[in-house]
Backbone bond lengths (Angstrom), bond angles and torsions (degrees), N, CA, C in turn:
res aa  C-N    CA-C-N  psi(-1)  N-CA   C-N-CA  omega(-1)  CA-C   N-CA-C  phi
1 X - - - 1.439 - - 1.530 107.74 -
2 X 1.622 112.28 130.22 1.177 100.97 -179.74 1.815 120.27 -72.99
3 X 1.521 123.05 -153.53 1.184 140.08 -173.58 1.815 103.60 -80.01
4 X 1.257 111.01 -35.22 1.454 115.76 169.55 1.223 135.36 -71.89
5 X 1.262 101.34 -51.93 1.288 124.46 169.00 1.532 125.53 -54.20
6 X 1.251 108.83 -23.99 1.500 136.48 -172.79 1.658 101.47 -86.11
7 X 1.240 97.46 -52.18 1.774 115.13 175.86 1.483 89.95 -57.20
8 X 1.259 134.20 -54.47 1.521 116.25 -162.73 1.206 139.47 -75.54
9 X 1.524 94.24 -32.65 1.618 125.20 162.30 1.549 107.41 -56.64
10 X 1.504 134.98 -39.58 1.397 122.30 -165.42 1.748 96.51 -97.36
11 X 1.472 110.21 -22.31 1.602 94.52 165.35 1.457 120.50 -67.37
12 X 1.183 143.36 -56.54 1.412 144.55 121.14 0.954 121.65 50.01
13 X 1.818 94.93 -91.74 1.470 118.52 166.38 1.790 127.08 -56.38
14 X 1.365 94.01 -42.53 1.586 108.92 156.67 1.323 125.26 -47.73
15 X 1.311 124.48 -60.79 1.330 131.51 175.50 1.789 109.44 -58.10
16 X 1.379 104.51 -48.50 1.556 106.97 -171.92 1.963 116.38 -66.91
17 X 1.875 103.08 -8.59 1.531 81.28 174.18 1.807 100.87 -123.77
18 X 1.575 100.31 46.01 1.333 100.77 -160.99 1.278 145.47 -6.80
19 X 1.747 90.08 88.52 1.290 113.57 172.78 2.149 95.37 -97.34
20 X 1.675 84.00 156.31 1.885 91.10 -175.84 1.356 88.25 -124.61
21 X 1.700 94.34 167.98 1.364 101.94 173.10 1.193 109.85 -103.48
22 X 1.138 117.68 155.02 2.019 143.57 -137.44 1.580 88.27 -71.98
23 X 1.363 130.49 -42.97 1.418 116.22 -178.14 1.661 146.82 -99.79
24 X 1.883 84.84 27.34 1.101 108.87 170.45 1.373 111.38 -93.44
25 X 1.479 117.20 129.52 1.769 114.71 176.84 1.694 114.35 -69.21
26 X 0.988 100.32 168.02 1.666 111.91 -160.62 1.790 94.37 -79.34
27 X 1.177 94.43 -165.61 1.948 99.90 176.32 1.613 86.07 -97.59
28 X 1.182 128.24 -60.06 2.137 120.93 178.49 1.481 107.49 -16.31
29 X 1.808 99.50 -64.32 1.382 113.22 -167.41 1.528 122.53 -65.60
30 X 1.948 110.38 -22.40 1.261 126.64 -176.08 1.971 86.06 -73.82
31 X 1.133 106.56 -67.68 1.267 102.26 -177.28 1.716 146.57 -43.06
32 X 1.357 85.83 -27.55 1.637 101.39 163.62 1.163 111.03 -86.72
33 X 1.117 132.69 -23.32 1.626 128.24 -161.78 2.443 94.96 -87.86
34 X 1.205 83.46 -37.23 1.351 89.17 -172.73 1.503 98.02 -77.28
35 X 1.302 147.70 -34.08 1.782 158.67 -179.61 1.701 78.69 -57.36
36 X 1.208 135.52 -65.77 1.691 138.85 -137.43 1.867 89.34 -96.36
37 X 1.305 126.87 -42.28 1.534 116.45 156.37 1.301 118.93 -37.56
38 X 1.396 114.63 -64.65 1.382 126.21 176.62 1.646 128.64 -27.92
39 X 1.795 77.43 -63.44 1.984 94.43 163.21 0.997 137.45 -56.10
40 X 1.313 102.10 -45.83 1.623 124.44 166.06 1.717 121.05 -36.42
41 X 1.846 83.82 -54.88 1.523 74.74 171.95 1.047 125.12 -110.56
42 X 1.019 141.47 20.30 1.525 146.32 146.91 1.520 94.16 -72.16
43 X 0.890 155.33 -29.19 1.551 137.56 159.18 1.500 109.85 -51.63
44 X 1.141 110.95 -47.49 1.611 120.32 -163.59 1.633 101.80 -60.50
45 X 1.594 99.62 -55.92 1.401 105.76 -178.62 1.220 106.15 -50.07
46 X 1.616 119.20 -58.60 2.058 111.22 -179.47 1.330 100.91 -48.79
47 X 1.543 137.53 -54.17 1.214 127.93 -161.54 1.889 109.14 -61.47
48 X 1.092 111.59 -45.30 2.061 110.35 163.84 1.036 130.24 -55.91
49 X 1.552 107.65 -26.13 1.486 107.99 -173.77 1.957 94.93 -76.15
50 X 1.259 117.83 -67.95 1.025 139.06 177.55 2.086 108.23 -30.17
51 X 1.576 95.46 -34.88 1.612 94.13 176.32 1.441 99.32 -73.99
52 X 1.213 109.58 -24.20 1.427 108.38 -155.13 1.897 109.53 -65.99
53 X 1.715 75.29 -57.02 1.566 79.68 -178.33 1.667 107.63 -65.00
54 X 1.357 147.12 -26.43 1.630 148.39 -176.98 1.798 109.02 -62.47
55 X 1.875 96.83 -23.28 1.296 100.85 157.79 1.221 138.18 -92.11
56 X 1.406 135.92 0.08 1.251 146.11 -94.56 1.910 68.28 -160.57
57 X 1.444 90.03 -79.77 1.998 101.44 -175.01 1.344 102.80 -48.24
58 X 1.647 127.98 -51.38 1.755 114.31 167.49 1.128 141.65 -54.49
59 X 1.265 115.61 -19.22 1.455 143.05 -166.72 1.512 96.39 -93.49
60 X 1.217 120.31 -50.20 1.521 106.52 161.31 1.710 129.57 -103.45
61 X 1.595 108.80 30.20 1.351 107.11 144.58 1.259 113.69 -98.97
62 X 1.580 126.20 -17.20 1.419 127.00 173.39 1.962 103.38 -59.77
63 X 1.349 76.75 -40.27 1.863 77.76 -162.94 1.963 95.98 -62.65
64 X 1.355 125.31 -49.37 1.133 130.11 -177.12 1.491 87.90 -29.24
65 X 1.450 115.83 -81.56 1.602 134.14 -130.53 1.743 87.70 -78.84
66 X 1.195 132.43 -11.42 1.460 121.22 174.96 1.083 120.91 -74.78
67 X 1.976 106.48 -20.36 1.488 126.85 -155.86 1.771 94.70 -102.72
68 X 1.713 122.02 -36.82 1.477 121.84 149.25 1.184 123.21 -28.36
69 X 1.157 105.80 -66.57 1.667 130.13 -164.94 2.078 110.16 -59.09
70 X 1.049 89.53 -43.66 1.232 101.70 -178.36 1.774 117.13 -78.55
71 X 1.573 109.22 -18.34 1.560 104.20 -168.73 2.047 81.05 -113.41
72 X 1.385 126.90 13.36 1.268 128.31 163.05 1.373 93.77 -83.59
73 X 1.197 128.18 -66.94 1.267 137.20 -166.82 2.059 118.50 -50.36
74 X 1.186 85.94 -25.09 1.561 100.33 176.42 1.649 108.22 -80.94
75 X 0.938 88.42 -34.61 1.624 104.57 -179.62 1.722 115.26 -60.33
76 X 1.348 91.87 -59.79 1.344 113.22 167.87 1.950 120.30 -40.27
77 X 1.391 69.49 -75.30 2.164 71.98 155.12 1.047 118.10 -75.64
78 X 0.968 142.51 -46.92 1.915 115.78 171.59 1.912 122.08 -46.40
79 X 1.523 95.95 -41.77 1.604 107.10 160.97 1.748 113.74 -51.36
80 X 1.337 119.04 -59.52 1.063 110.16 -161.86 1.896 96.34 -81.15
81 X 1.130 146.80 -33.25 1.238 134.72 170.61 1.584 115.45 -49.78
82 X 1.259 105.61 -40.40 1.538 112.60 175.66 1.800 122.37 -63.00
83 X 1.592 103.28 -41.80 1.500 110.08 168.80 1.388 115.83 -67.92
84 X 1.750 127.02 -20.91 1.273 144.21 173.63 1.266 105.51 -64.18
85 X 1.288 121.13 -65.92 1.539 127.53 177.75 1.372 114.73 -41.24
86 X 1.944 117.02 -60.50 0.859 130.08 176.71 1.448 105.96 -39.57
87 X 1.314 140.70 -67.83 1.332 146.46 -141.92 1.404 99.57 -73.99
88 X 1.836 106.44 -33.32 1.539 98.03 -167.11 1.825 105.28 -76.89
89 X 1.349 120.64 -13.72 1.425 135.46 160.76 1.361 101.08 -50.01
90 X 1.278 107.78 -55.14 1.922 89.77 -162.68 1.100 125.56 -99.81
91 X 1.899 108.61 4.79 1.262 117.99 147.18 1.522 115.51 -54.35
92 X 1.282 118.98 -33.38 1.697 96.91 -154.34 2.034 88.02 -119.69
């Protein structure tokens, strides 16, 4: 039997009285690792939701201050139509 063949036969035998190899984690260890996944992301999810809404509250102070900005601006022109008028008064 060659050098391969030899290799295949003792995996074989390996597999058939299930023995594992040393750096595979156990099912405990599969199980905890997946319990602390779990958590993990259920944190993540609270942590998005929470962005969500920090965007949610900016998104409508932007909108506030667009809705400022815009009734300043009205202002502005009603001011300057009014100093227009005025001037054409003290032209004549």
């Amino acid at each position: 039997m060659n050098a391969r063949a030899s290799r295949r036969a003792k995996g074989k035998r390996a597999e058939g009285k299930g023995y594992r190899h040393s750096n595979q984690p156990s099912g405990e260890q599969l199980r905890r690792e997946d319990d602390r996944l779990l958590r993990e992301n259920e944190e993540l999810r609270r942590k998005v939701a929470e962005r969500q809404r920090q965007i949610a509250e900016r998104e409508k102070q932007v909108a506030d201050g667009e809705r400022q900005i815009a009734e300043r601006e009205k202002q502005v022109a009603d001011g300057e139509r009014q100093i227009a008028e005025r001037e054409k008064q003290i032209r004549r």
